[in-house]
C-alpha positions as CSV (number, residue, x, y, z in Angstrom):
1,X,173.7,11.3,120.0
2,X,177.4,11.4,120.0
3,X,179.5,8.6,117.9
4,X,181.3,6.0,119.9
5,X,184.1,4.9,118.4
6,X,186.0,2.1,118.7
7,X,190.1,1.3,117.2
8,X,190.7,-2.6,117.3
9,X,194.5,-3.3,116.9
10,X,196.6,-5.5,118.1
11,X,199.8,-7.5,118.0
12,X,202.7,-10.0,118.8
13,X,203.8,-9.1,122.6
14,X,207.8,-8.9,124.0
15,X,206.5,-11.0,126.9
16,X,202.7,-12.3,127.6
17,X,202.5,-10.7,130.5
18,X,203.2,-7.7,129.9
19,X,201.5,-5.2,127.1
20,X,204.6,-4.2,125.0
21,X,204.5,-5.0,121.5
22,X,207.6,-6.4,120.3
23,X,207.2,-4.7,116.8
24,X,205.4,-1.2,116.4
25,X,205.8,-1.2,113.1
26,X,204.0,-4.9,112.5
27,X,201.2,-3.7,114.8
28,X,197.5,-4.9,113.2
29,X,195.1,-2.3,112.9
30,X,192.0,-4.3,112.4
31,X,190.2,-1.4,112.1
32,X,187.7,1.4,113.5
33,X,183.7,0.7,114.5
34,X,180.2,3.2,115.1
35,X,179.6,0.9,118.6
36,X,180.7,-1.6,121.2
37,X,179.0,-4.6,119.9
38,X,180.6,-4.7,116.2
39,X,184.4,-3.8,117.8
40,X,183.9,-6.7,120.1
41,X,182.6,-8.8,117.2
42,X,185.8,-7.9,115.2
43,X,188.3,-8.5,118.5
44,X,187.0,-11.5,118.7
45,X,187.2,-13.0,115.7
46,X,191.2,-11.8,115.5
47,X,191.7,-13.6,119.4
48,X,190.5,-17.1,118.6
49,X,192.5,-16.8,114.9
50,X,195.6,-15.9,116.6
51,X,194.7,-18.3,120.0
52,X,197.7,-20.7,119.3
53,X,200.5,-17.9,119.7
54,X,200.0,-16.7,123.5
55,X,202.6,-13.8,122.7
56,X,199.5,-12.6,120.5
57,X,197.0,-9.8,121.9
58,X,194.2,-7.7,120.8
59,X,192.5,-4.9,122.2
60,X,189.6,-2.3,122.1
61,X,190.7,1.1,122.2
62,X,187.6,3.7,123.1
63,X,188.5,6.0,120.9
64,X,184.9,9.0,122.4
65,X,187.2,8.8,125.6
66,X,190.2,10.6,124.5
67,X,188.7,13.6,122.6
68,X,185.7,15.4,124.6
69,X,183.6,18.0,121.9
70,X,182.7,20.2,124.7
71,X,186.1,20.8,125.7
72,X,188.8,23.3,125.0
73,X,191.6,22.4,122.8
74,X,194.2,20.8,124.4
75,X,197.8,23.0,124.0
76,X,199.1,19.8,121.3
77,X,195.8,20.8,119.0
78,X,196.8,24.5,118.9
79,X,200.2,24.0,117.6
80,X,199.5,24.7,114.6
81,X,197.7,27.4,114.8
C-alpha cells in the first residue's frame, strides 16, 4: 500500500479572502502525517487556537498527489544528474 502523506502548514493571510500569506518566512509548518484522519486532527486543533485572528488560515497539503512512483522523472528531478 502506498503512503499518504499529508503537510499541515499554515499562516497569517494579506487579506482573508484571499490565500496569500503575508509573511513566507513566518509560515507554520505544523508538520507532516501517514493519513487523512491524524492531518485533519492536527489542522484542527491549529484553526480553533488561532479562531480569534480571521487573517489566520490553515491547510492540508496532499503531499501522494504531487509525486507519482510510477512515473518518469520530471525534467526539475534530472538536473542534477
Amino acid at each position: 500500500m502506498a503512503q499518504r502523506l499529508h503537510l499541515v502548514f499554515g499562516g497569517e493571510l494579506v487579506d482573508p479572502t484571499k490565500n496569500v500569506f503575508k509573511d513566507v518566512e513566518d509560515i507554520h509548518v505544523v508538520g507532516i502525517f501517514p493519513d487523512y484522519a491524524s492531518a485533519y486532527d492536527a489542522w484542527k486543533a491549529e484553526a480553533q487556537r488561532t479562531v480569534d485572528n480571521a487573517h489566520m488560515r490553515y491547510y492540508i497539503a496532499h503531499l501522494h498527489r504531487l509525486r507519482d512512483e510510477e512515473a518518469a522523472a520530471s525534467s526539475t528531478e534530472e538536473l542534477g544528474s
